[in-house]
Backbone as a chain_set.jsonl record, in Angstrom:
{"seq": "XXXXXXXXXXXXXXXXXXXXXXXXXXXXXXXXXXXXXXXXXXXXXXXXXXXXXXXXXXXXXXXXXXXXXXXXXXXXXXXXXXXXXXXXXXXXXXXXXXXXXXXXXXXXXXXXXXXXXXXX", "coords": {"N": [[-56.584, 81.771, 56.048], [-57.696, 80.196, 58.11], [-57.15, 81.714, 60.371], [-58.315, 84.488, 59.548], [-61.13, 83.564, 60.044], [-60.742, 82.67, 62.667], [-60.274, 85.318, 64.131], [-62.298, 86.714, 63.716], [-64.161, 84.933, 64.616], [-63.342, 85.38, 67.136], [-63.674, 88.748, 67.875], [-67.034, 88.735, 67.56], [-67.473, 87.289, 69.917], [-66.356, 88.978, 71.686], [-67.479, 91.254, 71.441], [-70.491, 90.756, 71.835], [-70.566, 89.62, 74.134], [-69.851, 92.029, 75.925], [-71.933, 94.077, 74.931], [-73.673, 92.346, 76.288], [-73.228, 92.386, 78.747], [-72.952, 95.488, 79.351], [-75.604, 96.787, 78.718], [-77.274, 95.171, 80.351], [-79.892, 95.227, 83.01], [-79.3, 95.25, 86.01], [-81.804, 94.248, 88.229], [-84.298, 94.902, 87.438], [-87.06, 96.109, 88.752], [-89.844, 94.648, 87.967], [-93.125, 95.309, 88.144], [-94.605, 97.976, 86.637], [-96.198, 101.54, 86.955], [-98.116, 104.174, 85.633], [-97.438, 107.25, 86.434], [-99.376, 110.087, 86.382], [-98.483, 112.949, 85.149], [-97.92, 116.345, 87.153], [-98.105, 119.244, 89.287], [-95.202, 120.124, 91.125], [-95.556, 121.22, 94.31], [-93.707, 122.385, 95.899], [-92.171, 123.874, 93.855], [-93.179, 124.756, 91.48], [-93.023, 123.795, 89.399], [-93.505, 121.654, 86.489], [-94.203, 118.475, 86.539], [-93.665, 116.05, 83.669], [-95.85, 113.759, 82.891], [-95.088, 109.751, 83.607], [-93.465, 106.242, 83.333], [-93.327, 104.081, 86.178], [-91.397, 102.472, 88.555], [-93.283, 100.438, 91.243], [-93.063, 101.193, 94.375], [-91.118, 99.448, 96.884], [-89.313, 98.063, 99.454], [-86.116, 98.827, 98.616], [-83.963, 100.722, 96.563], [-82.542, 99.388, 94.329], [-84.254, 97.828, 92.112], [-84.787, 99.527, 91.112], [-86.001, 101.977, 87.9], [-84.294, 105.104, 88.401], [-81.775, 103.858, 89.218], [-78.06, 103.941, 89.509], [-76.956, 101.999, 87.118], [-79.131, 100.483, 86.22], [-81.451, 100.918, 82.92], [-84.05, 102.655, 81.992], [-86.756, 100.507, 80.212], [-89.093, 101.994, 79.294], [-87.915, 104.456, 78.136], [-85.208, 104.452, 77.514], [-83.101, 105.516, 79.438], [-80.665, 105.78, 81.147], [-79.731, 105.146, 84.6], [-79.158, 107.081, 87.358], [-78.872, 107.582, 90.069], [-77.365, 106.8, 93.038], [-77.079, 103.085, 94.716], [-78.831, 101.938, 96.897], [-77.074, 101.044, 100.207], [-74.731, 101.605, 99.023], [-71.36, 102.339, 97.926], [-71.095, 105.154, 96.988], [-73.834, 105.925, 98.501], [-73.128, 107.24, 100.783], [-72.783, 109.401, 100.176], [-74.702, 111.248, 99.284], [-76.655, 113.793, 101.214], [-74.414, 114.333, 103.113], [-72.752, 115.999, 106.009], [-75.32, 115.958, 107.39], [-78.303, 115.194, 109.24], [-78.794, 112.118, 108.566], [-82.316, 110.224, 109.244], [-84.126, 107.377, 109.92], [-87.216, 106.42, 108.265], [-90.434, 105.276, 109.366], [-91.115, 103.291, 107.261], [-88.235, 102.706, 106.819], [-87.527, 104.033, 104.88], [-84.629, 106.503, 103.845], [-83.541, 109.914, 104.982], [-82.793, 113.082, 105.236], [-83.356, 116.773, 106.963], [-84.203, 119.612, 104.527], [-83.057, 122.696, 103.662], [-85.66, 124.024, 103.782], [-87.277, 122.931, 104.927], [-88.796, 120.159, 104.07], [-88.321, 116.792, 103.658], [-85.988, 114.978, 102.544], [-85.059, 112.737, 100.213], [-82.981, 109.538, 100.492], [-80.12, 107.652, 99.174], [-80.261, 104.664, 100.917], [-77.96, 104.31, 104.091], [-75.67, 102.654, 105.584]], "CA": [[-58.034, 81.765, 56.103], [-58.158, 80.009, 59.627], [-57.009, 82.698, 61.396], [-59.167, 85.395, 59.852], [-61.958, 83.011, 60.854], [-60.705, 82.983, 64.694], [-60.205, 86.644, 64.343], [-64.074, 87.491, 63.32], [-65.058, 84.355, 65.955], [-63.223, 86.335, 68.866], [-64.701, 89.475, 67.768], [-68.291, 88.716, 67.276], [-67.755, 87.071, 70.98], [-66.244, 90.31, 72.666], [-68.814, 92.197, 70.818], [-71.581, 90.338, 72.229], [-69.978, 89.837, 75.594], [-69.736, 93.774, 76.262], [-73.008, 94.176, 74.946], [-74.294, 91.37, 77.107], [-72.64, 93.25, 80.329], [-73.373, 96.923, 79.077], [-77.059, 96.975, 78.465], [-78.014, 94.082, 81.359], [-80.254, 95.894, 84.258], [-79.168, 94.325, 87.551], [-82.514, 93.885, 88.744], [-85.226, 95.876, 87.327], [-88.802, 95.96, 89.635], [-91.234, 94.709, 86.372], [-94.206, 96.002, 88.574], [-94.802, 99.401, 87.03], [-97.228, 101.991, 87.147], [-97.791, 105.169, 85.073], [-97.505, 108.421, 87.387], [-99.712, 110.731, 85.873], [-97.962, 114.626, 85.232], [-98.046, 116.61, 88.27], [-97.013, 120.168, 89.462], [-94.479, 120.191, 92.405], [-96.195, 121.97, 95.043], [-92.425, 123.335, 96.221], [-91.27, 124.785, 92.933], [-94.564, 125.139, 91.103], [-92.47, 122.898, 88.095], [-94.136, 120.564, 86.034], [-93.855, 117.574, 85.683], [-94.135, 114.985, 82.981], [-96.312, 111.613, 83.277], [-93.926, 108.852, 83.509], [-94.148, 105.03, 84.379], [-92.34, 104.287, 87.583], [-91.261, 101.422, 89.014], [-93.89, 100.734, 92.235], [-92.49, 101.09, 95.545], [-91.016, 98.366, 97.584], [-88.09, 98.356, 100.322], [-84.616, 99.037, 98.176], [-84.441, 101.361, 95.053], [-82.203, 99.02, 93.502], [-84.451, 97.641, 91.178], [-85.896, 101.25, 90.645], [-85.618, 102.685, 86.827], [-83.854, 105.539, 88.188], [-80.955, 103.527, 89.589], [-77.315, 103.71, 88.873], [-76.65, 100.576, 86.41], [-80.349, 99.933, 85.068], [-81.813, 101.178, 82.255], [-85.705, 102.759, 81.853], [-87.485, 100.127, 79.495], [-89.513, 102.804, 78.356], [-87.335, 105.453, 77.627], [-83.673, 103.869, 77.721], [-82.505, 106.6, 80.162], [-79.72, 105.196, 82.143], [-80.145, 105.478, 85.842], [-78.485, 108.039, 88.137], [-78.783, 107.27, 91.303], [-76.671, 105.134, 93.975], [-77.771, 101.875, 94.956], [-79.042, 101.268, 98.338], [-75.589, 100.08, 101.007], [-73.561, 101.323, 98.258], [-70.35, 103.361, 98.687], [-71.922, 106.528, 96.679], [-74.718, 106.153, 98.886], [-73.043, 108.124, 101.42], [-72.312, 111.109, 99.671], [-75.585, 111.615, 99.915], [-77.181, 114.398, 102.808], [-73.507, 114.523, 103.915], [-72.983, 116.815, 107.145], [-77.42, 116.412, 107.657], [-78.622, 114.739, 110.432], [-79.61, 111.649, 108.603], [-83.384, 109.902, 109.756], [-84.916, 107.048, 109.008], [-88.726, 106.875, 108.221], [-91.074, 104.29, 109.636], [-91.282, 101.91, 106.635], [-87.413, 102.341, 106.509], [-86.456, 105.167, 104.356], [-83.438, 107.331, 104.861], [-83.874, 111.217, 104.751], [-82.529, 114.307, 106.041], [-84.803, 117.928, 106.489], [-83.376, 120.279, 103.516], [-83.061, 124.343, 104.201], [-87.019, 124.28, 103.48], [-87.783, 121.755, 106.123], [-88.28, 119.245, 103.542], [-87.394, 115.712, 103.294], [-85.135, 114.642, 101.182], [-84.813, 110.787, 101.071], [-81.398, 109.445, 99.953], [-80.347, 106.122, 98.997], [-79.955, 103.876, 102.157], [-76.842, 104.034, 104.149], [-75.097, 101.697, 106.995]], "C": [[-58.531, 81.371, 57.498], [-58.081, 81.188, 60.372], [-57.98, 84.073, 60.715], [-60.354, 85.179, 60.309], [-62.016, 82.968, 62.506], [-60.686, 84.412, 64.635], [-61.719, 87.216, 64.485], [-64.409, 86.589, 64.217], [-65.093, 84.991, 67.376], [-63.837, 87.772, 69.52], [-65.651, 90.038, 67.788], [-68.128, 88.65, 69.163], [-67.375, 88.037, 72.022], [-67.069, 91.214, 72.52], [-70.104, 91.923, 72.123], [-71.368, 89.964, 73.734], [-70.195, 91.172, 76.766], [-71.088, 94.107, 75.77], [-74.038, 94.181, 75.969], [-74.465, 93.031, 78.503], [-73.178, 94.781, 79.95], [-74.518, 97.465, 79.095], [-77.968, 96.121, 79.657], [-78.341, 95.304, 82.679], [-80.086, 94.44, 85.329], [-80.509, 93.559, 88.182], [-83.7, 94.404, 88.574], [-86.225, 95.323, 87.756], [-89.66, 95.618, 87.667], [-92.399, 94.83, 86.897], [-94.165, 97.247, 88.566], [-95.791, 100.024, 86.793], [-96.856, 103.161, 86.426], [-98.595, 106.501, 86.389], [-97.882, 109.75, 86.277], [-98.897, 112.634, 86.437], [-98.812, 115.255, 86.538], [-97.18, 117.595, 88.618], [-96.6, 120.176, 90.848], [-95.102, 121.713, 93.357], [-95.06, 122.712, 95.755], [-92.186, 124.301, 95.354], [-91.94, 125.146, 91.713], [-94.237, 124.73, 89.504], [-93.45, 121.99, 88.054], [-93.146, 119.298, 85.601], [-94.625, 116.221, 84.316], [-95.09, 113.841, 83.147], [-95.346, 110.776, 82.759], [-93.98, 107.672, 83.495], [-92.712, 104.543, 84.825], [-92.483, 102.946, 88.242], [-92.109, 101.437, 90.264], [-93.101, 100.487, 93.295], [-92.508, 99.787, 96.344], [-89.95, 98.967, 98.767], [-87.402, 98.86, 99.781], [-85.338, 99.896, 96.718], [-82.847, 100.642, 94.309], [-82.881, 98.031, 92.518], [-85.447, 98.591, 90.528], [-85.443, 101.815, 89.119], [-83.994, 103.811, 86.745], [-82.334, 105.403, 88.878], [-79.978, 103.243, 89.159], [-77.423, 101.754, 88.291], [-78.095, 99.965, 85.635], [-81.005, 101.119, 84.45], [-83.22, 101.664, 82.172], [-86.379, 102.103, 80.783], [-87.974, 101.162, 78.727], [-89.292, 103.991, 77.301], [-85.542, 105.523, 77.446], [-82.781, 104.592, 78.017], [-81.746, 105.556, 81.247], [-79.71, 105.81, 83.526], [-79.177, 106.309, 86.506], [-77.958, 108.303, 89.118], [-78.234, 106.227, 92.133], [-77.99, 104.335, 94.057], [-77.52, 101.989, 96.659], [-77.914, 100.65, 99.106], [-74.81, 100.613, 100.043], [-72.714, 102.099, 98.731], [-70.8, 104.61, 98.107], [-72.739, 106.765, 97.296], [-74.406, 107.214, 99.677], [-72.164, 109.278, 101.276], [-73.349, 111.985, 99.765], [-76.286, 112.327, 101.096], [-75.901, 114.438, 103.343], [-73.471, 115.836, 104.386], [-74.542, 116.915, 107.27], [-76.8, 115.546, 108.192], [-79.641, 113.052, 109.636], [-80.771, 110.241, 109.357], [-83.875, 108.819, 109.106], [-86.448, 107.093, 109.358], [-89.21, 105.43, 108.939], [-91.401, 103.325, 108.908], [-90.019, 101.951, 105.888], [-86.614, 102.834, 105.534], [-85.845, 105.991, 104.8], [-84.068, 108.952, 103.882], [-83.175, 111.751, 105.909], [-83.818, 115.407, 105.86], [-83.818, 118.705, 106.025], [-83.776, 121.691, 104.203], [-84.696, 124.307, 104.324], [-88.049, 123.556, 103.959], [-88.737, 120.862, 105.325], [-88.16, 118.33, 103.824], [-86.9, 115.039, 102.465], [-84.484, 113.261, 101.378], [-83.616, 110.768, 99.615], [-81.466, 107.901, 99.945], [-80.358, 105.648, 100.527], [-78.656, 103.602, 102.812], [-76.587, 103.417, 105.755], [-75.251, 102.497, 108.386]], "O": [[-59.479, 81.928, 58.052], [-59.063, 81.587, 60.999], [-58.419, 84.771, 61.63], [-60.933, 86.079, 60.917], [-62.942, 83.155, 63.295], [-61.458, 84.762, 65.527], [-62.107, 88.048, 65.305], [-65.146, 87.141, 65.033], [-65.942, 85.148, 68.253], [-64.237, 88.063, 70.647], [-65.771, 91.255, 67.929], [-68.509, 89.618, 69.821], [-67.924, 88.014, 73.123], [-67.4, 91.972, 73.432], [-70.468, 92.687, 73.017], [-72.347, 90.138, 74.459], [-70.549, 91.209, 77.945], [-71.55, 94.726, 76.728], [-74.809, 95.027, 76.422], [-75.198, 93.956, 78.852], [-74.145, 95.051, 80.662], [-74.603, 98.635, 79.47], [-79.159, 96.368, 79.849], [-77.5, 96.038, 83.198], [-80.504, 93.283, 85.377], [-80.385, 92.41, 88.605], [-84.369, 94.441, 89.607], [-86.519, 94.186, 87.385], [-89.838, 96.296, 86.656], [-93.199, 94.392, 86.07], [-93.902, 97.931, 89.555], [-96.67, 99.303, 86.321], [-95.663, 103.459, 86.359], [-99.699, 106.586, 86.927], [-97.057, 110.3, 85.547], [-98.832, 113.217, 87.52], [-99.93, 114.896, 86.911], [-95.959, 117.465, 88.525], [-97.446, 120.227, 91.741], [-95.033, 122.899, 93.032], [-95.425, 123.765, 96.278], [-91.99, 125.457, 95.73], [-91.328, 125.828, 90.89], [-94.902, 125.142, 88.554], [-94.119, 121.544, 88.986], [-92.138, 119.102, 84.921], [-95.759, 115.75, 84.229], [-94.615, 112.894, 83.776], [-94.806, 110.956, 81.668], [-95.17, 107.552, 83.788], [-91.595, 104.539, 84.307], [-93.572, 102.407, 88.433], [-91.921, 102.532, 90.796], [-92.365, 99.504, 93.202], [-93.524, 99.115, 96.518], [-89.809, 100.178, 98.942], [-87.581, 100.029, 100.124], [-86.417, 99.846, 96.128], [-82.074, 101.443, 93.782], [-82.063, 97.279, 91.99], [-86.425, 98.489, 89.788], [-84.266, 102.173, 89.157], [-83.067, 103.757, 85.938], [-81.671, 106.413, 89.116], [-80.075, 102.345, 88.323], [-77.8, 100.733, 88.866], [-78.103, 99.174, 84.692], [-81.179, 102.161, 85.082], [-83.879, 100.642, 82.366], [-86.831, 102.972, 80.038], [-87.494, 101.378, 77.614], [-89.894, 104.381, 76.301], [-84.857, 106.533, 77.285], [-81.742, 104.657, 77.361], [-82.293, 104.733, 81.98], [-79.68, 107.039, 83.58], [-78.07, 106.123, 86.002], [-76.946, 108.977, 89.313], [-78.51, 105.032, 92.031], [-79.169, 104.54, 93.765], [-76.512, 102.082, 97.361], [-77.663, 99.529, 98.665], [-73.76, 99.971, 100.083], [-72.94, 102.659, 99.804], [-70.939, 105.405, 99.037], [-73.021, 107.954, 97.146], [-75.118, 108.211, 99.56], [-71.273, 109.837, 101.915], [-73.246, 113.147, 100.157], [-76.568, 111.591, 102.043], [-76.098, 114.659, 104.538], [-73.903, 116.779, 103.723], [-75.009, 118.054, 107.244], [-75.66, 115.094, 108.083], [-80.8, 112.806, 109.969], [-80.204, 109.325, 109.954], [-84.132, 108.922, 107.906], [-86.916, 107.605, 110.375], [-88.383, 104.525, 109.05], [-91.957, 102.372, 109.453], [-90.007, 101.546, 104.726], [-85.482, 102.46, 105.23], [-86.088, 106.453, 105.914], [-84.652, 109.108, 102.809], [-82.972, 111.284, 107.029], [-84.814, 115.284, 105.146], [-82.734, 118.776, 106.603], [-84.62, 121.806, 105.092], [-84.955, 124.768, 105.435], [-89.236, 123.49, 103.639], [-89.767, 120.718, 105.984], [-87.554, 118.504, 104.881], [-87.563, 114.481, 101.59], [-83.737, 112.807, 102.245], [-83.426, 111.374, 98.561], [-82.313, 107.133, 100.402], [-80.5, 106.564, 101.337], [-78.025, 102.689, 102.281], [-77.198, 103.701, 106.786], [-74.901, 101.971, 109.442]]}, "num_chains": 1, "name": "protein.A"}
């Protein structure tokens, strides 16, 4: 009887352990804003209204960032993290630029900019 008791205690606590770790956003921005639907003036696509984390320096505590989660829609994020090592897979062979309040971008076939996570 003890031991099926430690068995279901160790259990519950790897359960809830891996949980813990699995579902935890690193750092999510909790200043957000809803971005009303809007057709892309490139590709004449629509899009959705959304709510979007508001802009700061880093998009690691951005919704659509690998490792955190979207509160609203519990879409797991996609995108490197800012310094990371995926970052620079990103725009590889472009010329990339940064912007004046410190974002990175290359110009795409369609002269374009196409901002990428942040890399060294």
């Amino acid at each position: 009887m003890k031991n099926l008791i430690l068995v279901f205690c160790l259990l519950s606590f790897a359960t809830a352990a891996f949980s813990q770790n699995y579902n935890t956003n690193y750092n999510t921005n909790n200043n957000t804003r809803y971005q009303n639907g809007y057709v892309k003036p490139t590709t004449g696509t629509y899009v959705e209204g959304h709510y979007k984390t508001t802009s700061n320096n880093t998009n690691t505590d951005n919704y659509s960032t690998r490792g955190n989660t979207n509160t609203y829609t519990s879409e797991p994020g996609y995108r490197a993290r800012d310094y990371s090592n995926d970052a620079s897979n990103y725009g590889s062979g472009q010329t990339i630029q940064t912007g004046s309040r410190g974002g990175q971008y290359y110009i795409n076939s369609n002269g374009n900019k196409t901002y990428v996570p942040k890399q060294r």
